[in-house]
Residue frames as a rotation matrix with the C-alpha (Angstrom) as fourth column:
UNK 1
0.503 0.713 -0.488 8.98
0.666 0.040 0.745 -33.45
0.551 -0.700 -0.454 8.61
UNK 2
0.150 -0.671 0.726 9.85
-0.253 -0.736 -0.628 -30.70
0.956 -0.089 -0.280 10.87
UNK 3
-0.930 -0.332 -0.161 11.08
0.190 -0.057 -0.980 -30.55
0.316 -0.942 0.116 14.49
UNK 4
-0.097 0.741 -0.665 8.26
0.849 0.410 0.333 -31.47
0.519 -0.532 -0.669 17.07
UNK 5
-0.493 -0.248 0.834 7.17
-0.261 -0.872 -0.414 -28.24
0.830 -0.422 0.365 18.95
UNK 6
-0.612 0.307 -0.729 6.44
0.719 0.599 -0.352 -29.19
0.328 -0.740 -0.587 22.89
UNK 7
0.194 0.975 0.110 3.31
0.892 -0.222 0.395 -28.03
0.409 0.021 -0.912 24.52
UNK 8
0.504 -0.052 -0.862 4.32
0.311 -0.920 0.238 -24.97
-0.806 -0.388 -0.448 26.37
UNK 9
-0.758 -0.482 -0.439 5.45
-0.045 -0.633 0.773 -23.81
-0.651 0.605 0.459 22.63
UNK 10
-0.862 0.407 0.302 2.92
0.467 0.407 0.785 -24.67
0.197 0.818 -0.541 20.97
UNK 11
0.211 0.730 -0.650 0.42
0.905 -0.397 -0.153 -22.50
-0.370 -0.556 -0.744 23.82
UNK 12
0.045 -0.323 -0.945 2.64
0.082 -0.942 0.326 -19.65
-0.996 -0.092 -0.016 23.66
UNK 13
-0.969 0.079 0.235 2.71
0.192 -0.361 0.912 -19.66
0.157 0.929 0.335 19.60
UNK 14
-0.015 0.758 0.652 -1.03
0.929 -0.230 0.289 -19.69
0.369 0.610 -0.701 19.72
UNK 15
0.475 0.164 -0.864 -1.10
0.387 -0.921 0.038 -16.66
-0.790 -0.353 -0.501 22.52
UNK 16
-0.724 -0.682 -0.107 1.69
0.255 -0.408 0.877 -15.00
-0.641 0.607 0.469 19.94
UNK 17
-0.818 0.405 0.409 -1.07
0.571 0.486 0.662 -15.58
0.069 0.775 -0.629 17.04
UNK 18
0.137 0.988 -0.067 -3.67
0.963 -0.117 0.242 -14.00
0.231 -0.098 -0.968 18.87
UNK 19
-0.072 -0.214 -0.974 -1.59
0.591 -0.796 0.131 -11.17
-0.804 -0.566 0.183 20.14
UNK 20
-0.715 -0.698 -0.052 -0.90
0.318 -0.391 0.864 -10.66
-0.623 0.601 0.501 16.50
UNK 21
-0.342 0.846 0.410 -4.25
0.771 0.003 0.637 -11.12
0.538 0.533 -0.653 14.78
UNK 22
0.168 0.591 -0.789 -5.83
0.967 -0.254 0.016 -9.00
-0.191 -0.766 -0.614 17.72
UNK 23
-0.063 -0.107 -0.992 -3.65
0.150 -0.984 0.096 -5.96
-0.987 -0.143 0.078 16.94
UNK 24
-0.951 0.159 0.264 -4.25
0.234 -0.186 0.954 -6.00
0.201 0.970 0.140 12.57
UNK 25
-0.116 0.993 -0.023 -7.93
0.803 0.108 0.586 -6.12
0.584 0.050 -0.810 13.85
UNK 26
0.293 0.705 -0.646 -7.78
0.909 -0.414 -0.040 -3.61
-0.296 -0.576 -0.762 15.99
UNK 27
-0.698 -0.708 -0.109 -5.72
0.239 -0.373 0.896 -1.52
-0.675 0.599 0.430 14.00
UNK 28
-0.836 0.484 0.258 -8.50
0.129 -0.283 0.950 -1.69
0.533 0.828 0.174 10.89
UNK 29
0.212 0.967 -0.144 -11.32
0.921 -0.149 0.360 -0.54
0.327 -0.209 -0.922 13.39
UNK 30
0.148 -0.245 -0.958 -9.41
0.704 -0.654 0.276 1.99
-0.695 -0.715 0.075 14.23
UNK 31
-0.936 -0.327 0.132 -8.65
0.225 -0.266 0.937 3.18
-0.271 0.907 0.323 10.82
UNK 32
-0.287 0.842 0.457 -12.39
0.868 0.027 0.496 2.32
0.406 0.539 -0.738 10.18
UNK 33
0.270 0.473 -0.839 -13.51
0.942 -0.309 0.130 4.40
-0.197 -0.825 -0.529 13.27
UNK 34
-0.230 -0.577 -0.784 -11.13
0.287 -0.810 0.512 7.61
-0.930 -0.107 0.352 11.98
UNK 35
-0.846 -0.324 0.424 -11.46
0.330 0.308 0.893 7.16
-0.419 0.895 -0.154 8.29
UNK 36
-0.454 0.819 -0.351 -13.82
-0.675 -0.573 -0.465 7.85
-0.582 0.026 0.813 5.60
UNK 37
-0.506 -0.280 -0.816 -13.07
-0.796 0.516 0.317 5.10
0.332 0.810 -0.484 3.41
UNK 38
0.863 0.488 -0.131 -15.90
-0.402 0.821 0.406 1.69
0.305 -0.298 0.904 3.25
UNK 39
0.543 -0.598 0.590 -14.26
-0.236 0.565 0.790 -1.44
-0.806 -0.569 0.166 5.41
UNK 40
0.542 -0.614 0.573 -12.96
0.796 0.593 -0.118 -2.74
-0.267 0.521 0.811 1.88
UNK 41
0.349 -0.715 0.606 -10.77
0.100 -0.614 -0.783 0.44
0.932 0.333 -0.143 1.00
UNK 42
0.579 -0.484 0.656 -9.56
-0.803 -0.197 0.563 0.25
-0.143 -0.853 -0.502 4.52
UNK 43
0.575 -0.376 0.727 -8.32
-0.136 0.832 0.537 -3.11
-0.807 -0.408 0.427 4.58
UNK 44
0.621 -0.434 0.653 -6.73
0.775 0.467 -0.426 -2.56
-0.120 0.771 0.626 1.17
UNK 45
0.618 -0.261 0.742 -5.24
-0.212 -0.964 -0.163 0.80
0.757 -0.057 -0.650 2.14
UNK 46
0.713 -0.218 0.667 -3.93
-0.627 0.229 0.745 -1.33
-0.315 -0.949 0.026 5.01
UNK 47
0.804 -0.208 0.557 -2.37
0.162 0.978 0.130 -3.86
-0.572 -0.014 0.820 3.03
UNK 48
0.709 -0.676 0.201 0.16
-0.004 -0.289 -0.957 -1.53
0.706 0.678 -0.207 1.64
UNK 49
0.486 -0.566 0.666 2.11
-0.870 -0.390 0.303 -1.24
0.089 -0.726 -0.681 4.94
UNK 50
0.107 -0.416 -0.903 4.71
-0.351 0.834 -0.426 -4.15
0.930 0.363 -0.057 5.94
UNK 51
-0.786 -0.181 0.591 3.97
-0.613 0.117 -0.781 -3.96
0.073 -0.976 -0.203 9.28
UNK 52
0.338 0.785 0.518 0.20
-0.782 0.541 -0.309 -4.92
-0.524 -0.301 0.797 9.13
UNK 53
0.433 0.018 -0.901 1.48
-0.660 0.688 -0.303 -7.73
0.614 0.726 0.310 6.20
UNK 54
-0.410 -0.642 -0.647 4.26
-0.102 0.738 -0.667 -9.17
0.906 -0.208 -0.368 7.98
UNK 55
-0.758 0.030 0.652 2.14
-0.651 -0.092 -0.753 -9.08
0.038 -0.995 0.089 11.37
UNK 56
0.288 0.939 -0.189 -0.40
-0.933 0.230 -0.278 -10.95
-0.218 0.256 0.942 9.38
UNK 57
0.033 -0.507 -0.861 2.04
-0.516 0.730 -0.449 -13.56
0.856 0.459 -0.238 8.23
UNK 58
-0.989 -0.113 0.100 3.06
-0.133 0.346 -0.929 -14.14
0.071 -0.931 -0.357 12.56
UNK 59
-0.365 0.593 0.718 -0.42
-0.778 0.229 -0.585 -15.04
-0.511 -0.772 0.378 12.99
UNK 60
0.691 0.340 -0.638 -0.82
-0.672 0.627 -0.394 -17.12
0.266 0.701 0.662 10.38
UNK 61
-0.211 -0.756 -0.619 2.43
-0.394 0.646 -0.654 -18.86
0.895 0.106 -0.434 11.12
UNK 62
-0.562 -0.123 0.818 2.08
-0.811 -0.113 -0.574 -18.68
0.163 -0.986 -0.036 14.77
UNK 63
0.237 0.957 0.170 -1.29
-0.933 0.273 -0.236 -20.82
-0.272 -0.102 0.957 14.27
UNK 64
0.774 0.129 -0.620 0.17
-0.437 0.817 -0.377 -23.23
0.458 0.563 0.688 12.74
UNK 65
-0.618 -0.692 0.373 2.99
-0.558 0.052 -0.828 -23.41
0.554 -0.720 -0.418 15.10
UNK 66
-0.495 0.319 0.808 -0.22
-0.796 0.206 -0.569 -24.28
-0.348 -0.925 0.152 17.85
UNK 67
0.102 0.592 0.800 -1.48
-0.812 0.514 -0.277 -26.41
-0.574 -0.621 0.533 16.00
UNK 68
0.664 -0.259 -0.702 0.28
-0.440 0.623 -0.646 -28.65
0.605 0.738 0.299 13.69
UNK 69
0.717 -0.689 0.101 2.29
0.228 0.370 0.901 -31.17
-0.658 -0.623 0.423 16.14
UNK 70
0.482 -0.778 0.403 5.13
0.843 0.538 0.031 -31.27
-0.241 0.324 0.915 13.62
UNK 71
-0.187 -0.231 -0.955 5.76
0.546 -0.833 0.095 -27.53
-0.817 -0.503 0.282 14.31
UNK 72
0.952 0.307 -0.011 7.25
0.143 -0.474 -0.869 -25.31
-0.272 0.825 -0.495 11.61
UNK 73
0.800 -0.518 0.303 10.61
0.564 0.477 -0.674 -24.81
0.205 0.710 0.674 9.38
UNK 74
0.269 -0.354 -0.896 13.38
0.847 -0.356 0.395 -23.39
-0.458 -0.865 0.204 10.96
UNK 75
-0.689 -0.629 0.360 14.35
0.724 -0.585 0.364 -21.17
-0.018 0.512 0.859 8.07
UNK 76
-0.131 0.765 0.631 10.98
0.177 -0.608 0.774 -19.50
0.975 0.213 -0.056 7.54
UNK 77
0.565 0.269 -0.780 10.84
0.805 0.029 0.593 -19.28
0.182 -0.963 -0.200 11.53
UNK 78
-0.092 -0.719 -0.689 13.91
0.722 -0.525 0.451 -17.35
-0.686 -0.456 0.568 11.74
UNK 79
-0.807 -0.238 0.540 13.35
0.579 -0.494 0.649 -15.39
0.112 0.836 0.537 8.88
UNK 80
0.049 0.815 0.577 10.07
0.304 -0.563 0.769 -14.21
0.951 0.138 -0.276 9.72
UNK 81
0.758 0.313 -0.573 11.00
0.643 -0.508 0.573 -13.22
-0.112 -0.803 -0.586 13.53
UNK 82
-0.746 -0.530 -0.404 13.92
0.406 -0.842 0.355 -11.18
-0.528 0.100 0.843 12.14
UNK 83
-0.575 0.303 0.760 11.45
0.413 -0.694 0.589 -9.68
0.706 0.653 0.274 9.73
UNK 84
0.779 0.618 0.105 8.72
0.319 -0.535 0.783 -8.49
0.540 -0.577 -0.613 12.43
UNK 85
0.213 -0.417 -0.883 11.98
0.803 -0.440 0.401 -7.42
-0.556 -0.795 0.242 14.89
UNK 86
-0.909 -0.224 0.350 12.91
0.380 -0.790 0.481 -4.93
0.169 0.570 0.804 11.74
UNK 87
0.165 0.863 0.478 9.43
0.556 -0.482 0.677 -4.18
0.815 0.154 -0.559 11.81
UNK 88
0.650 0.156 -0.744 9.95
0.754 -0.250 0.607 -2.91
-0.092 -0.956 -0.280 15.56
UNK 89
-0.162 -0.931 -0.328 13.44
0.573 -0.360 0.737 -1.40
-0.804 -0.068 0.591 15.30
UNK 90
-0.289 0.229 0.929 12.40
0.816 -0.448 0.364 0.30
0.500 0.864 -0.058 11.83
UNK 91
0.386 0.828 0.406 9.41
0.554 -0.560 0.615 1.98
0.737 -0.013 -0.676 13.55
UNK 92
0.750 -0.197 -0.631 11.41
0.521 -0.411 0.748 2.96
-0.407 -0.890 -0.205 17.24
UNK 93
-0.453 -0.847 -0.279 14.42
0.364 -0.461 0.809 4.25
-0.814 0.265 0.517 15.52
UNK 94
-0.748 -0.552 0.369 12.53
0.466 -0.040 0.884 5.94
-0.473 0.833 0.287 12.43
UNK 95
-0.757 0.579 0.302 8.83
0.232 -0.193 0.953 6.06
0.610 0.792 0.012 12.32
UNK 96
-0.551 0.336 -0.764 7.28
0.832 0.146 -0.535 6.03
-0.069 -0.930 -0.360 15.72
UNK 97
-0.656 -0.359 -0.663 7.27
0.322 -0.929 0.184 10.21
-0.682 -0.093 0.725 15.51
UNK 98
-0.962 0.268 -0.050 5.18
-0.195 -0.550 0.812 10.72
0.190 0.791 0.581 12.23
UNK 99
-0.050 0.954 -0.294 1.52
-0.106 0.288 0.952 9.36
0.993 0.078 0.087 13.43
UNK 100
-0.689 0.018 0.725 0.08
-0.714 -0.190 -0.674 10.39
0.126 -0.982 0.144 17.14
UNK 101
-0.306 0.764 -0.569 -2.39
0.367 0.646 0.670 7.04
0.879 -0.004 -0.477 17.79
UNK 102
-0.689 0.288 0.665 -5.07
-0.712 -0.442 -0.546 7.45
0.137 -0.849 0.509 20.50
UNK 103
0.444 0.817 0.367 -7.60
-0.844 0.519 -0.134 5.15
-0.300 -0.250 0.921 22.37
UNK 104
0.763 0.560 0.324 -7.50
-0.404 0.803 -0.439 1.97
-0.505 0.204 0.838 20.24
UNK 105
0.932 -0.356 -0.065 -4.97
-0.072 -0.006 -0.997 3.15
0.354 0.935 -0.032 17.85
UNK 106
0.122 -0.817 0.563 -2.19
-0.955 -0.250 -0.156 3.58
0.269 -0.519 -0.811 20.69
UNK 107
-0.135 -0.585 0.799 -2.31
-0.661 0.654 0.367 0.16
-0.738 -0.479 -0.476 21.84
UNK 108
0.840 -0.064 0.539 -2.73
0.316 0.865 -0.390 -1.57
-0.442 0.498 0.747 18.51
UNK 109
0.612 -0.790 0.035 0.25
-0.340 -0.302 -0.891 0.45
0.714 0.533 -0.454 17.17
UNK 110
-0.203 -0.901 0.384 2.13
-0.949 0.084 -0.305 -1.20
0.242 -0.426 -0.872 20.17
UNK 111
0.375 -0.186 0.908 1.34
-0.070 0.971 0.228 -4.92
-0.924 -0.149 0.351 19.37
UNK 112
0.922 -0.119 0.368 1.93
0.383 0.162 -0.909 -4.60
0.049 0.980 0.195 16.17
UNK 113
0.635 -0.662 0.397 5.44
-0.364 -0.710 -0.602 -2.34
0.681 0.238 -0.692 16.74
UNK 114
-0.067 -0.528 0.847 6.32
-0.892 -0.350 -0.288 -3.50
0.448 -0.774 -0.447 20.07
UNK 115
0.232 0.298 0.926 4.42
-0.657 0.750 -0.077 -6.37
-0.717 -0.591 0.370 22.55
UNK 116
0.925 0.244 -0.292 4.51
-0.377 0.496 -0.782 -8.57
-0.046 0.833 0.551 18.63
UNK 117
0.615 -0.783 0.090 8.02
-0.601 -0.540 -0.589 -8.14
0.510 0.308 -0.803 17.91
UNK 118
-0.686 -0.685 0.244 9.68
-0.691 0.510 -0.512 -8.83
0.226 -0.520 -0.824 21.17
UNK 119
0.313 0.569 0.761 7.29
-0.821 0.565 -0.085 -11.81
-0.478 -0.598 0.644 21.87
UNK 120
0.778 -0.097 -0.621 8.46
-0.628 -0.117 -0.769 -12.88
0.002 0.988 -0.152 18.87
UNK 121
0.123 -0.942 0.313 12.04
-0.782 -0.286 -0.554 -12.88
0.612 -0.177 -0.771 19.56
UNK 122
-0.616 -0.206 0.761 11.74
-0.745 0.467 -0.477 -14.64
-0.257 -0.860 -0.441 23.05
UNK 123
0.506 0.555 0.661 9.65
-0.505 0.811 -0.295 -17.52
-0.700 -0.185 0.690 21.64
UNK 124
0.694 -0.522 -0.496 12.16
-0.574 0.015 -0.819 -17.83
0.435 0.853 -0.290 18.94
UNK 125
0.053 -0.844 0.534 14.62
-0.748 -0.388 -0.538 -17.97
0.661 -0.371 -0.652 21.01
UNK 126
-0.583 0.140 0.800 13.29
-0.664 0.486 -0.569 -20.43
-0.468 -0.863 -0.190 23.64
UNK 127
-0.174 0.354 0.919 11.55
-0.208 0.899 -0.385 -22.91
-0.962 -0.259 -0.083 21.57
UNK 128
0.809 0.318 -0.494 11.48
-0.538 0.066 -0.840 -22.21
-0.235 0.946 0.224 17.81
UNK 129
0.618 -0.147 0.773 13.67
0.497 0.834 -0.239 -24.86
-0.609 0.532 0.588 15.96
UNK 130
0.966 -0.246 -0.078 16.65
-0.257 -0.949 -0.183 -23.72
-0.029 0.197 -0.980 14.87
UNK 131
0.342 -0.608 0.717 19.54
-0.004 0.762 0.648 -26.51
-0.940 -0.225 0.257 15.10
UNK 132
0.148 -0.196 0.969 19.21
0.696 0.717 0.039 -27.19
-0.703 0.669 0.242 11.41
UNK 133
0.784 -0.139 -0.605 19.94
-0.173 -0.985 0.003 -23.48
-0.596 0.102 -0.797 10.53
UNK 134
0.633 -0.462 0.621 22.53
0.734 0.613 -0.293 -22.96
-0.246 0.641 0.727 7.60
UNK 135
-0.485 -0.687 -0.541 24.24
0.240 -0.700 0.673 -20.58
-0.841 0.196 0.505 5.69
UNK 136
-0.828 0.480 0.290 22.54
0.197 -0.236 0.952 -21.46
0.525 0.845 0.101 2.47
UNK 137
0.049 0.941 -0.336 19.28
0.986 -0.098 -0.132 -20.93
-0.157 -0.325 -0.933 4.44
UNK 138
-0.701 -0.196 -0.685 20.35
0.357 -0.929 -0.100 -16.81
-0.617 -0.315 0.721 4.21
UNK 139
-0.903 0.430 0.011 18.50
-0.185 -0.412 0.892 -16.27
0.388 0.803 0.452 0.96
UNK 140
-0.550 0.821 0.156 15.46
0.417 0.108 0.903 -16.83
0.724 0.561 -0.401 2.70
UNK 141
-0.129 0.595 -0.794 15.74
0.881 -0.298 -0.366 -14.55
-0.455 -0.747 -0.486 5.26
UNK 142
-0.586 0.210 -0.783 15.35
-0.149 -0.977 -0.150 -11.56
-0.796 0.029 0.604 2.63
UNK 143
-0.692 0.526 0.494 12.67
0.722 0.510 0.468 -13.43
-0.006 0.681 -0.732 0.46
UNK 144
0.237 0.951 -0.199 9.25
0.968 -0.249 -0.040 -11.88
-0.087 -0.183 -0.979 1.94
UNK 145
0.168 -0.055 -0.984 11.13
0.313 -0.944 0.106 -8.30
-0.935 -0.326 -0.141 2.21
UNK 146
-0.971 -0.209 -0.115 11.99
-0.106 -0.057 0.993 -8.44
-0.214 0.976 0.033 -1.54
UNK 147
-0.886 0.424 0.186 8.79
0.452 0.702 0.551 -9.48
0.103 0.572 -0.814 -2.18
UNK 148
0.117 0.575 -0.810 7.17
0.803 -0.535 -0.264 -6.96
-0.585 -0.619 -0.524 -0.17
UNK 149
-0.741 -0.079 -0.667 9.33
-0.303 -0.847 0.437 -3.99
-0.600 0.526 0.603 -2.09
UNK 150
-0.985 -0.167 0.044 8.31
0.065 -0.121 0.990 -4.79
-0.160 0.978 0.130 -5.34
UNK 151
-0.219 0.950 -0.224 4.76
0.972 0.233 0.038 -5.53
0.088 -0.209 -0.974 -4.18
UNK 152
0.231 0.371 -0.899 4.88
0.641 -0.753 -0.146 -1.73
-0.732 -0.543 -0.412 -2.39
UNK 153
-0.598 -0.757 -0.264 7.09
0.224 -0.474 0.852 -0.18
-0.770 0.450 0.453 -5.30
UNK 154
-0.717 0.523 0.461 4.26
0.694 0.476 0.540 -1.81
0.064 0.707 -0.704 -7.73
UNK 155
0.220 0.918 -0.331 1.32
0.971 -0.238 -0.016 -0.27
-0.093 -0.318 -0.943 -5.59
UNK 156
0.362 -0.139 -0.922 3.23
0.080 -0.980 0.180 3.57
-0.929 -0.139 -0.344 -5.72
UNK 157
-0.820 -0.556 -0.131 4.03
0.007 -0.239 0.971 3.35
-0.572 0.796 0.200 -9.12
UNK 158
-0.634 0.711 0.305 0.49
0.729 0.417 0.543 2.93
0.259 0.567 -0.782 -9.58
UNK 159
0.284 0.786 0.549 -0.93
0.704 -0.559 0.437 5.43
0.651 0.262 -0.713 -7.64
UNK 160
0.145 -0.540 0.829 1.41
-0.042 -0.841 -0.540 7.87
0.989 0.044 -0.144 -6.24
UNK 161
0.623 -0.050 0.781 1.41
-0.718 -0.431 0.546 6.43
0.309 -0.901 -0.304 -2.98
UNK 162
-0.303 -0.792 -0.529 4.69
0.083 0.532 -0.843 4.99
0.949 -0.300 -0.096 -0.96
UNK 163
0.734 0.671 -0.105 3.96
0.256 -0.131 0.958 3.68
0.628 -0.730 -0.268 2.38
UNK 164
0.527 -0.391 -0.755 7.05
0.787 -0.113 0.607 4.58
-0.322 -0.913 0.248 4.06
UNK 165
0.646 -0.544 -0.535 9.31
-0.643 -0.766 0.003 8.34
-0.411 0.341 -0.845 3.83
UNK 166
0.198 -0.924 -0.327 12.01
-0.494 -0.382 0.781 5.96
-0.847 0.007 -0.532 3.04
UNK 167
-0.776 -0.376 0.507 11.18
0.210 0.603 0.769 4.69
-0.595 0.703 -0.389 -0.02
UNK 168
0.341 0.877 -0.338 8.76
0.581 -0.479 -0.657 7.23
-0.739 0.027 -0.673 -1.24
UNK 169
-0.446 -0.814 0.371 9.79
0.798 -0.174 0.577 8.08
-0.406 0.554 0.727 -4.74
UNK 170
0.104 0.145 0.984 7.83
0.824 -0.566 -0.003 10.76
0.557 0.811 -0.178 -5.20
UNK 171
0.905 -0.348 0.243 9.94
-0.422 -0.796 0.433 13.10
0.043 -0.495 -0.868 -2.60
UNK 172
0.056 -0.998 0.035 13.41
-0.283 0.018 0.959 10.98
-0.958 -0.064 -0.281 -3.00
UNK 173
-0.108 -0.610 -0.785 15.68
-0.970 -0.108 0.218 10.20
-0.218 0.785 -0.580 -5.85
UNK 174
0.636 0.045 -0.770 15.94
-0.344 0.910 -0.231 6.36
0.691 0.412 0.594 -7.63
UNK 175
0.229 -0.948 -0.222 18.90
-0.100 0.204 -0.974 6.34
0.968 0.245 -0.048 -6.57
UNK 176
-0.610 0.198 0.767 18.05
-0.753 -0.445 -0.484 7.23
0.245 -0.873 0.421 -2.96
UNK 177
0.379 0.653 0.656 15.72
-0.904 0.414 0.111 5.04
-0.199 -0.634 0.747 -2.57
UNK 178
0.631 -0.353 -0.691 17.84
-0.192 0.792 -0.580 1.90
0.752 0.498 0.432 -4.15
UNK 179
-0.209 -0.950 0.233 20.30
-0.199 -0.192 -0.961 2.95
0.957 -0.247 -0.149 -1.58
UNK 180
-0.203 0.573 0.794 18.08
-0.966 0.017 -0.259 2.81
-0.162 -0.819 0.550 1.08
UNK 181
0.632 0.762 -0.141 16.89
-0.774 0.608 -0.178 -0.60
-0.050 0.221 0.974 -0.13
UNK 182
0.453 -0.842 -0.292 19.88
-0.029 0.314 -0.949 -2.02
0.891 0.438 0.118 -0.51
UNK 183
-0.564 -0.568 0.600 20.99
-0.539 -0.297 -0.788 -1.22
0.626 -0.768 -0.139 3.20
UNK 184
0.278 0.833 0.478 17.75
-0.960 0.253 0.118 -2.86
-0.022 -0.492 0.870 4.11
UNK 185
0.918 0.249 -0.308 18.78
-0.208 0.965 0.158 -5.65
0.337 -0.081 0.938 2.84
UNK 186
-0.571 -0.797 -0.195 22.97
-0.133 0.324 -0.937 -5.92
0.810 -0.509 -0.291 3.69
UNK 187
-0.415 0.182 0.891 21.01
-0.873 -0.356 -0.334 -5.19
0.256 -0.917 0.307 7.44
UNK 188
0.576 0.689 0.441 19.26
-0.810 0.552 0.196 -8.56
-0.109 -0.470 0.876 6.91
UNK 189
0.613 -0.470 -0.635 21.78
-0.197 0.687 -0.699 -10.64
0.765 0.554 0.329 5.57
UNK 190
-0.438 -0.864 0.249 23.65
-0.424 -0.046 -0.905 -9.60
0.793 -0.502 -0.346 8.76
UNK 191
0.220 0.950 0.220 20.43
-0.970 0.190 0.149 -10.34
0.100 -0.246 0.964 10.66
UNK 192
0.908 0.172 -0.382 20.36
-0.248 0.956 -0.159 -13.78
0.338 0.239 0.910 9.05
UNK 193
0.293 -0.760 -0.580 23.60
-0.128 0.570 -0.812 -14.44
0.947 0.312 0.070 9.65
UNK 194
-0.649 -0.381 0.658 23.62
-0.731 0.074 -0.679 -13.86
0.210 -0.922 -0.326 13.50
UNK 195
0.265 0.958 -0.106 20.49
-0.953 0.277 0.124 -16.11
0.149 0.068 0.987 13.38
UNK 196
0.591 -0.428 -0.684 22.39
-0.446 0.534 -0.719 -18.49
0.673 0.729 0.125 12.16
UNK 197
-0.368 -0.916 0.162 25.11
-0.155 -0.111 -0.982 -18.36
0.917 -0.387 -0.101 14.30
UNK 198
-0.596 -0.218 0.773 22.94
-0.775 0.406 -0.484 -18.68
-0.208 -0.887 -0.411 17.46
UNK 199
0.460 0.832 -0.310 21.52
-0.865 0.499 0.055 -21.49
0.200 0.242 0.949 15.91
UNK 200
0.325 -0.603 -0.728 24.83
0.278 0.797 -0.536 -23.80
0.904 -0.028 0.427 15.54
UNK 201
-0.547 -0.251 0.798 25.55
-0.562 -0.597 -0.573 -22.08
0.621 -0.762 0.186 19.00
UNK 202
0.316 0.799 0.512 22.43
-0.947 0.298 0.119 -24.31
-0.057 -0.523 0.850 20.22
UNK 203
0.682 0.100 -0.725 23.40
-0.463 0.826 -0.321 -27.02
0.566 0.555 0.609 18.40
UNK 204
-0.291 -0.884 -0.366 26.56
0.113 0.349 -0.930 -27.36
0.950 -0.312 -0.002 20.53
């Protein structure tokens, strides 16, 4: 059974949920609205990115956060709000620059990049379970991002597209882009481990 989540967490996960769901949705009308492609080649043209995935995951969790009394697992908690803060910190420090959004697209590209992120963070922080936090728990804060590459690696080895510059073998080296991948993850592991750390930090 997990750790009980009390009612003023359990609101704020659903608001979180909705903030998140709200921007993937507005995000694929915005795509739709620009695009030429039917709603189903949008929403699968969408599902190559790890932002819209892993923003899809926070609303799925989140939901269940509001409404399951017995909350959710601290490992997969902490692991998934370091994975949407990379999402944030990725995009300001890397990716922000390569796609001008307008109207719709400007303020779903800042829930999903930005408003998502740090809500995230500060509900983590303030109410997500997080006592029972390990070391061995590390391997599962770079599960879903492994699981993502190979998923995205899979999808550009198939048809020639790579959704991000830095892992986009068909303008870098293997070797380049291993290297890059590889940094991604040491970056979580270090992640996880501060996680960690203010977990047993609570604990005391």
């Amino acid at each position: 059974m997990f750790p009980a989540l009390t009612p003023p967490a359990r609101v704020t996960a659903g608001l979180i949920a909705l903030l998140a769901a709200g921007s993937v949705v507005a995000r694929y009308v915005y795509d739709l609205g620009v695009g030429t492609e039917s709603p189903s080649e949008t929403i699968w043209d969408l599902a190559r990115f790890f932002t819209l995935l892993t923003n899809t995951l926070v609303a799925i969790t989140f939901t269940v956060a509001a409404f399951r009394r017995d909350g959710i697992g601290a490992p997969w908690a902490a692991a998934l709000t370091l994975a949407i803060v990379l999402v944030g910190a990725v995009y300001h420090t890397l990716l922000s620059g390569l796609v001008a959004f307008t109207g719709l697209g400007w303020w779903a590209d800042q829930g999903l990049h930005t408003a998502v992120p740090i809500a995230c963070l500060l509900w983590w922080l303030a109410f997500a379970p997080k006592r029972t936090l390990r070391y061995g728990d590390l391997p599962m804060f770079i599960m879903w991002p492994c699981v993502y590459v190979a998923y995205a690696l899979g999808r550009g080895a198939s048809d020639g597209v790579y959704p991000y510059p830095f892992m986009d073998l068909t303008t870098l080296t293997a070797a380049a882009v291993a290297t890059n991948l590889v940094g991604l993850v040491i970056t979580l592991l270090i992640g996880g481990v501060i996680f960690v750390m203010i977990g047993r930090f609570a604990d005391r």
